[in-house]
C-alpha positions, 0 to 999 in steps of 0.5 A: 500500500502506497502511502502518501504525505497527505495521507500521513497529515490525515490520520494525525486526528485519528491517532492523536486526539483532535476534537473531531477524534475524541471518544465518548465510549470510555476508549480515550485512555486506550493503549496506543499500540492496541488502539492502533491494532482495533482500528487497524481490524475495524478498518480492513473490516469495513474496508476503509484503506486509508484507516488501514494505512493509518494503523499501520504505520502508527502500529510500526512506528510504536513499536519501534519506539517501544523495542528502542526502550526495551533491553535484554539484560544480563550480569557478568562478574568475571571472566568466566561467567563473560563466556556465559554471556556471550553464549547468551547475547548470541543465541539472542541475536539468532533468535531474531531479537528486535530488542536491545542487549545490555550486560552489566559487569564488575571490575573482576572482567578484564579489558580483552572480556570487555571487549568481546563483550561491546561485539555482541551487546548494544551497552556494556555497563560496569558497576560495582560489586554488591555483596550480602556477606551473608555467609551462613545462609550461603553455607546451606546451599553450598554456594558461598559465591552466590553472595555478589550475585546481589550485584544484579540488583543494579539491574534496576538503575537502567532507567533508560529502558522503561522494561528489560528481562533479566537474564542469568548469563548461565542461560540460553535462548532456543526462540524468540522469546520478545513476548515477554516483553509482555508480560509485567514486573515481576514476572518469572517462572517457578523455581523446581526446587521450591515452586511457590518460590520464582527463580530469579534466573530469568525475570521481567521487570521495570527499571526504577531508582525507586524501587532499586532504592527499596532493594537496596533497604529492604536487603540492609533490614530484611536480608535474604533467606538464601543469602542471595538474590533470588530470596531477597526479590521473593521475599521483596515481591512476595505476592508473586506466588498468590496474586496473580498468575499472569506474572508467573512464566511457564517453565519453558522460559526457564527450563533446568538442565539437570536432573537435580531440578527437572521432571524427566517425563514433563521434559520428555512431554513437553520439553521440545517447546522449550525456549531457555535453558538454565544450567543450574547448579555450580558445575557451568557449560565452560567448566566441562571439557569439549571435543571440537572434532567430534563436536561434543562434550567430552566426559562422563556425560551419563551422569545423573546430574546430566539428563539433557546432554545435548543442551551442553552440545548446544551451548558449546556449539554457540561458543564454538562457532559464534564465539571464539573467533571473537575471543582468539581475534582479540587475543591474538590482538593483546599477544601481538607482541609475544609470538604466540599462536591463541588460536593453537593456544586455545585449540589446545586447552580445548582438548585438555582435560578439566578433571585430570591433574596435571602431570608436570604441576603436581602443586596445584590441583586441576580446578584451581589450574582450570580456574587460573585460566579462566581468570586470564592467570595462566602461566604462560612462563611455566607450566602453561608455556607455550612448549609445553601446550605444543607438546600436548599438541602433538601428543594428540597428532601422534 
């Protein structure tokens, strides 16, 4: 439909309110977008053209303001929770996501993470670490770092978005999920451990000094009953489990991948409409050891605590093909000056094994290796030269 200038002049009354527009059947205050959408109805069921063309461009020019003002958002506090999110913003952007992408980080993330992080989203923000100290109710879940996750609160200082859905930077989008744009603070779905309690992972909210303020009171006066985030916001919006049910997501937008949290027989029912998985638990997709050749997930991955395999395979395709190209460029930028190959650098910690000790470090664990690593300490003097990694190179092109 060919739309002219003269035309656009005319339907500045129907949508803007001139005298000759005004209603009197109690629709004045009607929602823009929605009014749009019935006059847009109306008029192809009346058959007026020029009504029609009307809504149609006020319904797009609407919605684009509203995407422009409506951001996915995410939180990275180190380095190894940055791939995390990376995987994220990427499997957004495959979706076909029309809305913004935002991750917050904290002074732990290093320059060449931050980077990579500004490749993949609109706005990379940092703030500073907001920490519950709460060491005893951590204790009880055996997850003592899960007290900066109270930094996610700053969530809420983004009030140039008037709506965002947060997203844990351990989550993976399989859909388009810019419905829930739709949806209303606090919006989420139940936790499986606990379901008349939401799980914070992801949630839908407006952001607000306001109520960030309140968070901020109400954690100082109240605390949280796990010592984290996600009992403090269901103690905040407490009325979440009772009141009403169009804030409570269904578990397809925040499905767990392990066995620990999940219902087999409903994944197998209802599994294939899922939308976002959550790897719950401490143990996170980079911690796992992956085979770029066979392109799996290396290990014993019958573990009863891993049902769902080939979300890993997934994640770690992400990663694979989406992501490292943007981490190895940026290396190989900072070693620029060293000499060292980080493509074979990379390819080769790919294949290390994460459980194994080290034979040539016999000082340090595994884990706490794994970890240096993670965090950009490796030693690349030492053990973790490049010699000794093109001996393990070769060692598996013998």
């Amino acid at each position: 439909m060919s739309i002219s200038f003269s035309h656009l002049e005319g339907c500045r009354g129907l949508f803007l309110g001139s005298p000759s527009a005004a209603r009197s059947d109690g629709l004045a205050s009607e929602n823009p977008v929605l009014r749009a959408e019935r006059l847009l109805t109306e008029s192809r069921r009346t058959n007026s053209d020029e009504n029609a063309g009307c809504a149609e461009v006020h319904i797009q020019s609407k919605l684009k303001t509203h995407r422009l003002n409506q951001s996915f958002v995410t939180l990275a506090t180190n380095d190894s929770y940055v791939k995390g999110a990376l995987v994220l913003g990427s499997s957004l952007q495959q979706s076909g996501t029309t809305r913004k992408l935002t991750a917050l980080i904290t002074p732990q993330v290093s320059d060449p993470m931050r980077n990579t992080l500004e490749k993949v989203f609109d706005e990379v923000i940092l703030v500073d670490i907001l920490d519950s100290g709460d060491s005893a109710h951590l204790a009880l879940l055996k997850r003592p770092e899960l007290g900066i996750t109270l930094t996610k609160l700053h969530c809420w200082e983004l009030t140039q978005f008037s709506k965002c859905v947060f997203m844990d930077a351990d989550t993976m989008v399989l859909s388009n999920i810019d419905e829930l744009f739709e949806r209303e603070e606090l919006s989420a779905a139940p936790d499986p451990g606990w379901p008349d309690c939401f799980n914070s992972g992801v949630f839908v909210y407006r952001p607000s000094i306001e109520t960030y303020n309140q968070l901020l009171q109400f954690a100082t006066e109240k605390g949280s009953f796990d010592g984290a985030d996600q009992g403090l916001l269901n103690t905040f919006f407490s009325s979440w489990a009772t009141t009403d049910m169009n804030k409570h997501l269904p578990f397809i937008y925040n499905l767990s991948s392990t066995s620990v949290y999940s219902y087999l027989p409903a994944f197998k029912a209802f599994g294939s409409n899922t939308k976002v998985v959550h790897f719950l638990g401490s143990t996170k997709p980079w911690n796992y050891t992956y085979d770029s050749r066979t392109k799996s997930v290396e290990g014993n991955i019958s573990d009863p605590k891993i049902v769902h395999p080939e979300f890993l395979n997934m994640w770690w395709d992400t990663y694979t093909v989406n992501i490292l190209p943007l981490l190895e460029q940026q290396e190989v930028d900072e070693e620029n000056t060293t000499g060292v190959n980080m493509a074979e650098v990379t390819e080769a910690v790919s294949h290390m094994s994460v459980s194994a000790p080290s034979p040539v470090l016999p000082s340090i664990s595994s884990e706490e290796r794994k970890a240096r690593w993670e965090q950009g300490q490796a030693d690349y003097m030492g053990v973790d030269s490049f010699d000794n990694i093109k001996k393990k190179l070769d060692s598996y092109l013998q």
